[in-house]
C-alpha positions as YAML, in Angstrom:
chain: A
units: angstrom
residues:
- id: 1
  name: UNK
  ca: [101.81, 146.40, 61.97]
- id: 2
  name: UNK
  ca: [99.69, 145.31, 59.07]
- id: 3
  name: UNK
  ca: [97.92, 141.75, 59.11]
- id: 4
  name: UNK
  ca: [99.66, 139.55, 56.54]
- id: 5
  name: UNK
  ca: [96.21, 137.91, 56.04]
- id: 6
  name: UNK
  ca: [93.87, 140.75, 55.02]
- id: 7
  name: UNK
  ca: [95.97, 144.04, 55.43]
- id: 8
  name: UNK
  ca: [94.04, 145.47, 58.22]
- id: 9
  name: UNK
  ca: [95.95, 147.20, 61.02]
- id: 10
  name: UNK
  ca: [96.71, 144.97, 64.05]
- id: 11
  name: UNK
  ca: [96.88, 145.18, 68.04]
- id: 12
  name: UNK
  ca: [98.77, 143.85, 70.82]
- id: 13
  name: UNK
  ca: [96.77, 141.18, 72.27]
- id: 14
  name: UNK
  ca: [98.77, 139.67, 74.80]
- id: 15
  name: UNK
  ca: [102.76, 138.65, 75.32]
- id: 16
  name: UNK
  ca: [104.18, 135.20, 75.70]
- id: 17
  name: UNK
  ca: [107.93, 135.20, 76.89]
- id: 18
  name: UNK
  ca: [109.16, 138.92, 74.83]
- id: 19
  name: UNK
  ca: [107.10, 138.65, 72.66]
- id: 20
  name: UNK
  ca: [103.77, 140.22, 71.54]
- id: 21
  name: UNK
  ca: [100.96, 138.45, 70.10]
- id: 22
  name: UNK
  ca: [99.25, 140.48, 67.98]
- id: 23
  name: UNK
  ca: [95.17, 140.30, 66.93]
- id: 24
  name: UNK
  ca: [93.91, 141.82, 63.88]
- id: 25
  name: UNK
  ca: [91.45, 144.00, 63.85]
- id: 26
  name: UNK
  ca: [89.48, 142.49, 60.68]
- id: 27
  name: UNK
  ca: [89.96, 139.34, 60.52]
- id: 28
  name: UNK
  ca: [91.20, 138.50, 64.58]
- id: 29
  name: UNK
  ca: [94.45, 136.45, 62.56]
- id: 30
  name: UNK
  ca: [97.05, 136.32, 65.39]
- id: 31
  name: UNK
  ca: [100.50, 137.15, 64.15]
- id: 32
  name: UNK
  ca: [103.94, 137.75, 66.38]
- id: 33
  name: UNK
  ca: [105.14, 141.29, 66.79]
- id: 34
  name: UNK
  ca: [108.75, 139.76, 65.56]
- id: 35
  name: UNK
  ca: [111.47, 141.38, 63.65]
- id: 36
  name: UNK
  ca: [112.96, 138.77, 61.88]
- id: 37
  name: UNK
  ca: [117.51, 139.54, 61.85]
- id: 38
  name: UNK
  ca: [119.16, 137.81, 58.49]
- id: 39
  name: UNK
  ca: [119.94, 134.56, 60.09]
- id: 40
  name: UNK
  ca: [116.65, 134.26, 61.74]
- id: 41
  name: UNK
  ca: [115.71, 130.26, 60.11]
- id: 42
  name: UNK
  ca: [119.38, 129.49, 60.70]
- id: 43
  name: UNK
  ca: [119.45, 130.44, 64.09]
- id: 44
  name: UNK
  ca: [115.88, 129.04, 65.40]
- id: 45
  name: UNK
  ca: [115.90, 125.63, 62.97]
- id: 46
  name: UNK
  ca: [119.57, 124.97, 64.22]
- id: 47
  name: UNK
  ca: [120.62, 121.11, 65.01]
- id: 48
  name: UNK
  ca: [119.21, 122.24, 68.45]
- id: 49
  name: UNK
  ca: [115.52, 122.82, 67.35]
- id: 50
  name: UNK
  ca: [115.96, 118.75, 66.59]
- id: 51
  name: UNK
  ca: [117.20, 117.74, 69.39]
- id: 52
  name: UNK
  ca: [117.63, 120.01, 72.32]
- id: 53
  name: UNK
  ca: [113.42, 119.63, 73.07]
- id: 54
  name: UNK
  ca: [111.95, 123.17, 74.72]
- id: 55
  name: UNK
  ca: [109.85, 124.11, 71.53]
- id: 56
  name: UNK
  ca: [111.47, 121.21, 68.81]
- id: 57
  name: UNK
  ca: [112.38, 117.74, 69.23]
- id: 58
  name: UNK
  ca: [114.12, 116.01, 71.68]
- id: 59
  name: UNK
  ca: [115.39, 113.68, 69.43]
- id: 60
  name: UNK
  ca: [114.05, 114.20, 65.62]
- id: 61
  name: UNK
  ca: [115.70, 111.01, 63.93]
- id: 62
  name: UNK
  ca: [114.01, 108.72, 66.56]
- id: 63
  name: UNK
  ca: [110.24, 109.88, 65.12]
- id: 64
  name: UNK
  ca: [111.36, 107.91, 61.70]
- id: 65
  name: UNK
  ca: [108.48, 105.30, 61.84]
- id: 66
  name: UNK
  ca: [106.03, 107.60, 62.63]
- id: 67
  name: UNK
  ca: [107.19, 110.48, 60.46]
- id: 68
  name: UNK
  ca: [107.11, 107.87, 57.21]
- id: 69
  name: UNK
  ca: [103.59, 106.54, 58.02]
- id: 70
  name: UNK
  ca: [102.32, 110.04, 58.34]
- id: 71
  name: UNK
  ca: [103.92, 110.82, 54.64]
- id: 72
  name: UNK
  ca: [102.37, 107.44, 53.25]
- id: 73
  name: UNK
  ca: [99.23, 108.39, 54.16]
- id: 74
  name: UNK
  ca: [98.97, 111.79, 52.92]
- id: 75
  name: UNK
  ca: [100.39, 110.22, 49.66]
- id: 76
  name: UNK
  ca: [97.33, 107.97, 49.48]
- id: 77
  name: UNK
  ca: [94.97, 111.02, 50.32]
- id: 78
  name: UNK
  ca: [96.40, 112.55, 47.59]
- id: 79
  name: UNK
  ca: [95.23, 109.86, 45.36]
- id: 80
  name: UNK
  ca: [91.53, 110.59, 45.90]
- id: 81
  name: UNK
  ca: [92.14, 113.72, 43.77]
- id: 82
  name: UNK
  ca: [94.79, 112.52, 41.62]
- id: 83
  name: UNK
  ca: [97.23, 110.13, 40.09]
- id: 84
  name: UNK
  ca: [100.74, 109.92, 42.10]
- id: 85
  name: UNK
  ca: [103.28, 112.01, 40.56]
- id: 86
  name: UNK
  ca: [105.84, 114.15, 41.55]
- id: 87
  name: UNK
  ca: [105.63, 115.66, 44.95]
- id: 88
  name: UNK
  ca: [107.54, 118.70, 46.50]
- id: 89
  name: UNK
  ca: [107.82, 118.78, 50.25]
- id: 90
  name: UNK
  ca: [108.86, 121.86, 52.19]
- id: 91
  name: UNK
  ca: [110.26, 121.73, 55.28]
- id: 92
  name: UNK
  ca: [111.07, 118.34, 54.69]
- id: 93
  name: UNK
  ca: [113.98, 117.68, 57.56]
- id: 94
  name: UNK
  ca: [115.27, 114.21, 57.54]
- id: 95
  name: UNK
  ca: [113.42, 113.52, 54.28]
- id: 96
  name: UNK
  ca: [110.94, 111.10, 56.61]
- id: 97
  name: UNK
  ca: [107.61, 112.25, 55.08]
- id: 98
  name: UNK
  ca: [108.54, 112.55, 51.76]
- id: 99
  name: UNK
  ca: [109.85, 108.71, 51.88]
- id: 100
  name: UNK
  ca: [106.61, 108.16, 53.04]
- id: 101
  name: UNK
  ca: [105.16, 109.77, 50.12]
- id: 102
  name: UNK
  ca: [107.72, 107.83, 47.86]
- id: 103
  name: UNK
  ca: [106.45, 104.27, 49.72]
- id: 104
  name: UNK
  ca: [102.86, 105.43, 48.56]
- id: 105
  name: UNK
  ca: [104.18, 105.92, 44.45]
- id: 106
  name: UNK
  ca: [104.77, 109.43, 44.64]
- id: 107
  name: UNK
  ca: [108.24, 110.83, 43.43]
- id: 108
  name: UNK
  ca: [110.21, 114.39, 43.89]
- id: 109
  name: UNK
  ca: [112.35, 116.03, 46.13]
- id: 110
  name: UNK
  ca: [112.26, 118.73, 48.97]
- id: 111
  name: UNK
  ca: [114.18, 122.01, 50.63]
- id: 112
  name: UNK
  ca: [115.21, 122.17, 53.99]
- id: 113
  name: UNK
  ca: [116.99, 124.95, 56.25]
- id: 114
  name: UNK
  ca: [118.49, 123.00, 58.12]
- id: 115
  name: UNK
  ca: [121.97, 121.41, 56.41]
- id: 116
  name: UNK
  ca: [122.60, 118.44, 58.67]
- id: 117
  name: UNK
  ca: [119.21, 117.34, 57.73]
- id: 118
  name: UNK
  ca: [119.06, 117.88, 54.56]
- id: 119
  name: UNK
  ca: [122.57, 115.95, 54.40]
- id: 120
  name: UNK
  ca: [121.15, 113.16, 56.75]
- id: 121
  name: UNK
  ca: [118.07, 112.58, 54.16]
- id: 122
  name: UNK
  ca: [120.20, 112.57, 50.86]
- id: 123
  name: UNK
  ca: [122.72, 109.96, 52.34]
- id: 124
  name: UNK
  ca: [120.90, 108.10, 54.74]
- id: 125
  name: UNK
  ca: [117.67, 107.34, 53.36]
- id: 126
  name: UNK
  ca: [118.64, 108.55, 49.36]
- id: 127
  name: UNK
  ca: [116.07, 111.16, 49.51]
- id: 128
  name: UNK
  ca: [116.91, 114.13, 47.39]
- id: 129
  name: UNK
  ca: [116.39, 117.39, 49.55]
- id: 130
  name: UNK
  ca: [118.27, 120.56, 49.14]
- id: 131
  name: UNK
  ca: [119.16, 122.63, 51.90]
- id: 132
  name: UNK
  ca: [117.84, 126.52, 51.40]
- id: 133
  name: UNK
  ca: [114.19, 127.92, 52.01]
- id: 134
  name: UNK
  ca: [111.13, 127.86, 50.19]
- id: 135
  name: UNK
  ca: [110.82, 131.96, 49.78]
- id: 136
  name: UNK
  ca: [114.42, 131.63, 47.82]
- id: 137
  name: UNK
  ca: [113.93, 128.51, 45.78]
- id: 138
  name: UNK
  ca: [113.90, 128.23, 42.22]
- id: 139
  name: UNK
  ca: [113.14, 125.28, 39.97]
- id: 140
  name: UNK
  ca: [113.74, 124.11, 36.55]
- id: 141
  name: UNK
  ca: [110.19, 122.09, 36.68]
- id: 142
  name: UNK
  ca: [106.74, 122.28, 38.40]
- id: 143
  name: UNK
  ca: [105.15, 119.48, 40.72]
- id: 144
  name: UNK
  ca: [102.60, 117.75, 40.91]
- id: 145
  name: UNK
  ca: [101.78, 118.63, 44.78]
- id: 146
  name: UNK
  ca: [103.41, 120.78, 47.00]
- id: 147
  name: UNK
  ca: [103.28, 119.61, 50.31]
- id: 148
  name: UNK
  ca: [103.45, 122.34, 53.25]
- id: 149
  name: UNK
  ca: [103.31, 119.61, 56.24]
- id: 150
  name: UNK
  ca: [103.30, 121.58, 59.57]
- id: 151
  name: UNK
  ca: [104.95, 124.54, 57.83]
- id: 152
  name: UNK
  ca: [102.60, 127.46, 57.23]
- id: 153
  name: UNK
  ca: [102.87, 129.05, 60.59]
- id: 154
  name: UNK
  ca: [106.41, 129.04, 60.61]
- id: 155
  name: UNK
  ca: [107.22, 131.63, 57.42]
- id: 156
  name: UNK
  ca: [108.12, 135.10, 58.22]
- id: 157
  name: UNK
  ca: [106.16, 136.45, 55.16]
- id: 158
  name: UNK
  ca: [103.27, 133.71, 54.18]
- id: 159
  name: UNK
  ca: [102.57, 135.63, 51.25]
- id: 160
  name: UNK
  ca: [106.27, 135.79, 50.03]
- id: 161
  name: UNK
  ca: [106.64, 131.37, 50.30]
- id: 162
  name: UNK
  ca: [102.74, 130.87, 48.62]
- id: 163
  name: UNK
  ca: [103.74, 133.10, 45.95]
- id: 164
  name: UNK
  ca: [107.02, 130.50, 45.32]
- id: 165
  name: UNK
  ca: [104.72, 127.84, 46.25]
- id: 166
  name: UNK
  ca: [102.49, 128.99, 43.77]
- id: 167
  name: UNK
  ca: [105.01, 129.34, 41.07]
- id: 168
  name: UNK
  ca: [106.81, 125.24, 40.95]
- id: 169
  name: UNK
  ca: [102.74, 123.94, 40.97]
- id: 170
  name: UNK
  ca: [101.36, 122.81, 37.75]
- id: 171
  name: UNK
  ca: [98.10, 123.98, 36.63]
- id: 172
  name: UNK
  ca: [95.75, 121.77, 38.02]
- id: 173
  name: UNK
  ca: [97.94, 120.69, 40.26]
- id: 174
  name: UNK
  ca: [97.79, 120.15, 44.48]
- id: 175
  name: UNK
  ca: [98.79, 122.15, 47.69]
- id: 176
  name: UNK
  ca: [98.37, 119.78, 50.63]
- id: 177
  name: UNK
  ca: [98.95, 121.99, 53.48]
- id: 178
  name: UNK
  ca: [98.35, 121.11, 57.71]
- id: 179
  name: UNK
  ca: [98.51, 123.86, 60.24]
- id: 180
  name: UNK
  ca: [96.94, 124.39, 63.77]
- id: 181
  name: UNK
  ca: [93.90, 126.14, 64.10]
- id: 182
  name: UNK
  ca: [92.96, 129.01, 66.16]
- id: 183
  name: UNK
  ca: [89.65, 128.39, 66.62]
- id: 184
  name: UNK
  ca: [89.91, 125.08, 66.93]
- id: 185
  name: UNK
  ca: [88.23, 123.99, 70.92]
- id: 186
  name: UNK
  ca: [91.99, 122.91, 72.10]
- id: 187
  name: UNK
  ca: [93.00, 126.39, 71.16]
- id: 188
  name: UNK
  ca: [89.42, 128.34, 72.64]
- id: 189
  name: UNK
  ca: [89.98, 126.22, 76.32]
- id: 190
  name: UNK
  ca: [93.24, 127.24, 76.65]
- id: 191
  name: UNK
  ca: [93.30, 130.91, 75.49]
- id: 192
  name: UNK
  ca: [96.82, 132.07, 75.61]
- id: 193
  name: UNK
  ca: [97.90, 128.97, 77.41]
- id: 194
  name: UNK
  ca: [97.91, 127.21, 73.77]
- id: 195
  name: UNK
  ca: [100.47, 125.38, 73.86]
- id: 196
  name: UNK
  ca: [100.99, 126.73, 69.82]
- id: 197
  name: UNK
  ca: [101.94, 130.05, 70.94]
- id: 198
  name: UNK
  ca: [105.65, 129.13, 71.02]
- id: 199
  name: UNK
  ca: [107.80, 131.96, 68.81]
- id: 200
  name: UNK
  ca: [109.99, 132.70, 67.63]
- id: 201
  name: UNK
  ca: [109.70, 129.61, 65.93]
- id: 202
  name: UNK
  ca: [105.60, 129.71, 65.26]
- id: 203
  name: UNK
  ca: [104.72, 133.27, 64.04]
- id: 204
  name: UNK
  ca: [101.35, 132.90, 63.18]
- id: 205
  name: UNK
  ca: [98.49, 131.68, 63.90]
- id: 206
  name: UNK
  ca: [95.67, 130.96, 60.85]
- id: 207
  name: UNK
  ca: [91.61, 130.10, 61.07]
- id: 208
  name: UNK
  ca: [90.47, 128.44, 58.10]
- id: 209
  name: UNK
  ca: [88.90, 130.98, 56.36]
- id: 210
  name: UNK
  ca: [92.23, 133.02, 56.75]
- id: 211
  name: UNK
  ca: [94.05, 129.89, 54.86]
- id: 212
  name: UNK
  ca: [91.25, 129.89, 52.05]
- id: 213
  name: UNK
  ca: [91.93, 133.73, 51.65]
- id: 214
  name: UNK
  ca: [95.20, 133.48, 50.90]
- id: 215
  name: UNK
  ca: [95.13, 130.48, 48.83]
- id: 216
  name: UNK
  ca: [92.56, 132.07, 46.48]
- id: 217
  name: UNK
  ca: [94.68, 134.97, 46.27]
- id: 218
  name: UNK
  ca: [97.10, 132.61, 44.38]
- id: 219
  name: UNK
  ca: [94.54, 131.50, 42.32]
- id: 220
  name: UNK
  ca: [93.42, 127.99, 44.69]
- id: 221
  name: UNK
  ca: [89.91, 126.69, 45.83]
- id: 222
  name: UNK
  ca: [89.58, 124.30, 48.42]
- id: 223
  name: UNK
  ca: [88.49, 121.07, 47.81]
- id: 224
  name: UNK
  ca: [88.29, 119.54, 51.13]
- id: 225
  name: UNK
  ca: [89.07, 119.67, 54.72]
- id: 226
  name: UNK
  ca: [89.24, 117.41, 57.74]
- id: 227
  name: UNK
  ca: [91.23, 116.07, 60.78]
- id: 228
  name: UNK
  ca: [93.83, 113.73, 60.51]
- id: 229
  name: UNK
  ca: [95.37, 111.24, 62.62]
- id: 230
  name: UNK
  ca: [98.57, 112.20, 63.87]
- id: 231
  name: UNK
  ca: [101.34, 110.23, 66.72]
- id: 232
  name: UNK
  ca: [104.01, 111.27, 68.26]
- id: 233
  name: UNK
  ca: [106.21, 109.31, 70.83]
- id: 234
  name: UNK
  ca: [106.44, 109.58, 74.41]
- id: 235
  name: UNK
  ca: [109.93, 111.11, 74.40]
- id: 236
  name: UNK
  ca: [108.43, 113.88, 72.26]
- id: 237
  name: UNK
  ca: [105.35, 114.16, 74.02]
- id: 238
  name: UNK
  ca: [106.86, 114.55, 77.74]
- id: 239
  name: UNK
  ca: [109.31, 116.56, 76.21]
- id: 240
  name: UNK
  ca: [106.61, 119.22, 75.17]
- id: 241
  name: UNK
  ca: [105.04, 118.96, 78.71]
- id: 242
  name: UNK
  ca: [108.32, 120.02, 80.26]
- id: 243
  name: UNK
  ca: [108.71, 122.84, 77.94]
- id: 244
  name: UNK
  ca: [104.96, 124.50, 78.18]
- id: 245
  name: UNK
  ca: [104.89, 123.67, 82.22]
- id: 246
  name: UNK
  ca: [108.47, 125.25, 82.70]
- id: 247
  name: UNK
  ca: [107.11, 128.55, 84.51]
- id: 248
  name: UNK
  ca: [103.86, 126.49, 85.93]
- id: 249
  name: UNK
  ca: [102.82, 125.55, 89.30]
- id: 250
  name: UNK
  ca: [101.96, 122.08, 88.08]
- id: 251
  name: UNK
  ca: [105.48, 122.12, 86.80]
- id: 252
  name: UNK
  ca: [106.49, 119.22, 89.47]
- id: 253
  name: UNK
  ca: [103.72, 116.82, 89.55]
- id: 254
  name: UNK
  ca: [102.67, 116.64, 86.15]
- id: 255
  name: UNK
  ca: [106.20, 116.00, 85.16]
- id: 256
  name: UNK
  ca: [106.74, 113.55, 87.60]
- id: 257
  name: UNK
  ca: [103.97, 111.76, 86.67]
- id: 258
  name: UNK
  ca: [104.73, 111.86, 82.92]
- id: 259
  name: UNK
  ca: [108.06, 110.20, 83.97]
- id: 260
  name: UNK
  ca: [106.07, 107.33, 84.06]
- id: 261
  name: UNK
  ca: [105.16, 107.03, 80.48]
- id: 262
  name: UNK
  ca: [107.55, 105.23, 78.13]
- id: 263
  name: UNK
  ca: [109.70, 106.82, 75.65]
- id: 264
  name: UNK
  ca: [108.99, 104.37, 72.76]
- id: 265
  name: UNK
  ca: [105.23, 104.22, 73.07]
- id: 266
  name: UNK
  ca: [102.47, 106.54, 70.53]
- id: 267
  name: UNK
  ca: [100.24, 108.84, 71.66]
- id: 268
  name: UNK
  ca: [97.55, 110.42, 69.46]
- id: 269
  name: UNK
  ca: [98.77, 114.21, 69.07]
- id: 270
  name: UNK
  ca: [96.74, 115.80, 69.47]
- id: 271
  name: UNK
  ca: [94.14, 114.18, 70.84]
- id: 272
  name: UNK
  ca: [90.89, 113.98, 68.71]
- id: 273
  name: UNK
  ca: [87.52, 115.93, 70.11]
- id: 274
  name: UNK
  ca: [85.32, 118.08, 68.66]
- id: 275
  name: UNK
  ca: [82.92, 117.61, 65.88]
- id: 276
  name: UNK
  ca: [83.69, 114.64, 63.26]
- id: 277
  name: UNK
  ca: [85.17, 116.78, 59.86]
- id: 278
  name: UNK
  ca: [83.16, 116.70, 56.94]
- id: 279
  name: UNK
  ca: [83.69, 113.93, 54.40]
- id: 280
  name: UNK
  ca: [86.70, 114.69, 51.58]
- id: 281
  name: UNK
  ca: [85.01, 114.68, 47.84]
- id: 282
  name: UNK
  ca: [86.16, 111.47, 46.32]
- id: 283
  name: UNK
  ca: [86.32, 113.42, 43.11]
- id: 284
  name: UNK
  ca: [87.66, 117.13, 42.54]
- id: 285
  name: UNK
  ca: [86.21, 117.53, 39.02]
- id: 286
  name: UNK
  ca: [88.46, 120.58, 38.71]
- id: 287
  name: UNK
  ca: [90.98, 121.26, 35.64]
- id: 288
  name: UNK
  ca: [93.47, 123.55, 37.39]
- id: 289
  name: UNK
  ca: [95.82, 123.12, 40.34]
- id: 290
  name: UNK
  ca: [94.48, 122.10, 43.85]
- id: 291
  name: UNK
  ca: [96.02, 122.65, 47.22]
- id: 292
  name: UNK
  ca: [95.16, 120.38, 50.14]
- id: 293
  name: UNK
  ca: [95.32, 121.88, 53.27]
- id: 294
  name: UNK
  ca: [94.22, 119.87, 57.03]
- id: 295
  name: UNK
  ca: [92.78, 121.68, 59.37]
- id: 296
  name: UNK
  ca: [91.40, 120.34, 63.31]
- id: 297
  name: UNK
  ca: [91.74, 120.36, 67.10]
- id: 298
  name: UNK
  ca: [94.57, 121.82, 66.03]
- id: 299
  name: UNK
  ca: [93.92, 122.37, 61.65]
- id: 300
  name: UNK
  ca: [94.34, 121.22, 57.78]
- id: 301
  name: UNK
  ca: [92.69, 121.25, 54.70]
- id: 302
  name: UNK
  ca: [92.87, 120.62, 50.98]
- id: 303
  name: UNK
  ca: [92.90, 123.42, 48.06]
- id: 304
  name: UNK
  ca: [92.99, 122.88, 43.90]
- id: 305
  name: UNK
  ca: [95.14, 125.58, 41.68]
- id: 306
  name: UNK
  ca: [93.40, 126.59, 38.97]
- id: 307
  name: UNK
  ca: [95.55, 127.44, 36.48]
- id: 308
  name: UNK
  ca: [94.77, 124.86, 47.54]
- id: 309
  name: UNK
  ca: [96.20, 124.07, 51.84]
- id: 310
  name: UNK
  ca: [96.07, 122.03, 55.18]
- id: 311
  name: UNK
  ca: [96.46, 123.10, 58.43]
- id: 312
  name: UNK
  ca: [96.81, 120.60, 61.65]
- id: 313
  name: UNK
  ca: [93.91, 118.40, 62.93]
- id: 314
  name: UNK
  ca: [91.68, 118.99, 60.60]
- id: 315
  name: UNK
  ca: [91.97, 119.17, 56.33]
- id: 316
  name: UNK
  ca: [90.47, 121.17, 53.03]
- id: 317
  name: UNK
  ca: [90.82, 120.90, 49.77]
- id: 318
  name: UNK
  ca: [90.47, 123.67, 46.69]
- id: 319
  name: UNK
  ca: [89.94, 123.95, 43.42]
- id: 320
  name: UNK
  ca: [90.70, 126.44, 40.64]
- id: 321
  name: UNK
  ca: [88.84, 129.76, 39.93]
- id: 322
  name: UNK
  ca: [87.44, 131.03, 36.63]
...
């Protein structure tokens, strides 16, 4: 099995559940040994991934307030490095971070596998968000910024979605893109134990430099990175205990312990440590497209199309080549 990164070979590295993780040999990118059947994002993004917990969500809908705020601030990020215009979010669910992005003067419209969703976000909160995927889209226009929130390590073939990704961005225009990090310290302490290793709904698992490869391949530069503030609720949060403690010894009294915490309240997810991330530049400078990608604890970042990424706690930016 070939790295989808750099193209080296790859090796098993360890299992988790029936699954192998593999480790490249070049580049150490961790990708699942995973054969993905037909109705692979239809079967693991069902209504259940929202609200059956293991993995997902216990209950999606009920992150709303939090979901929005996140989108309203990346919006305003986005305005260090350019005027608000017209967004495209993938992955976009309920539509609750691109009406965040809307309540910060950005406009647009997202894709979204699962149907209920998608449905839920064009009638409930008038958000316009087809349901499909990202590698099979086709537009009539290009955007502004294409927001990959959370997304990155979910594609079967990265290179396949950038390449569409790549195609509805303006020149000069933005990739904002958040993923966890591999090397981040949460992910060194706990080794296997990550709590990210979780297919076959994550299948990869990216280091910064293996973002900023393949967003230059598509013709990005970064432009900034850092680590961004991020909640989740209680319900979530004990809901993700349960699921990574299911098979552990500490099974019983951490979750009875958690029982204690209230559904309603935010928690910083995840928590912030490690060095502080570098300042963003105020000003790109740069003529062609830009992808912002996050990168942290767990990874994002920022990159510019020139005509760029984030991954989860901490963020990037690029900016065209030539």
């Amino acid at each position: 099995m070939k790295c989808p990164v750099c193209g080296a070979s790859t090796r098993r590295h360890f299992t988790h559940g029936s699954y192998w993780i593999r480790a490249c040999d070049d580049c150490s990118h961790k990708v699942a040994e995973f054969a993905a059947a037909a109705d692979h994002v239809a079967t693991t993004y069902d209504d259940d991934y929202f609200e059956g917990g293991a993995a997902g969500y216990q209950d999606y809908l009920s992150e709303a307030e939090i979901l929005i705020e996140h989108g309203r601030r990346y919006g305003q990020l986005m305005t260090n490095y350019s005027k608000a215009g017209k967004v495209f979010d993938v992955g976009a669910a309920a539509g609750f971070l691109l009406k965040g992005y809307m309540q910060a003067g950005w406009y647009g419209e997202g894709i979204e596998p699962n149907a209920r969703m998608a449905e839920y976000a064009r009638t409930r909160l008038g958000v316009p968000v087809a349901t499909g995927n990202l590698e099979s889209f086709h537009a009539d226009t290009v955007f502004d910024l294409v927001s990959m929130i959370q997304i990155l390590a979910h594609f079967v073939d990265p290179r396949a979605a950038l390449k569409v990704a790549a195609s509805i961005t303006r020149p000069g225009g933005f990739w904002l893109v958040e993923t966890w990090n591999r090397e981040s310290l949460t992910a060194r302490l706990f080794g296997k134990r990550w709590h990210e290793y979780s297919p076959p709904s994550v299948l990869h698992w990216f280091s910064p430099k293996g973002v900023s490869k393949l967003a230059s391949e598509f013709g990005f530069r970064e432009l900034g990175r850092g680590r961004p503030n991020k909640w989740i609720s209680g319900r979530h949060a004990k809901s993700l205990i349960r699921y990574r403690l299911e098979n552990s010894h500490l099974n019983w009294p951490i979750t009875s312990l958690i029982r204690l915490l209230p559904d309603r309240v935010n928690l910083p997810y995840p928590p912030k440590a490690g060095p502080p991330s570098p300042p963003l530049p105020s000003s790109p400078g740069c003529p062609a497209k830009v992808i912002i990608c996050p990168l942290g604890v767990t990874h994002r970042r920022i990159w510019l199309k020139l005509s760029e990424m984030k991954t989860l706690p901490f963020g990037s930016a690029a900016t065209p080549r030539g």
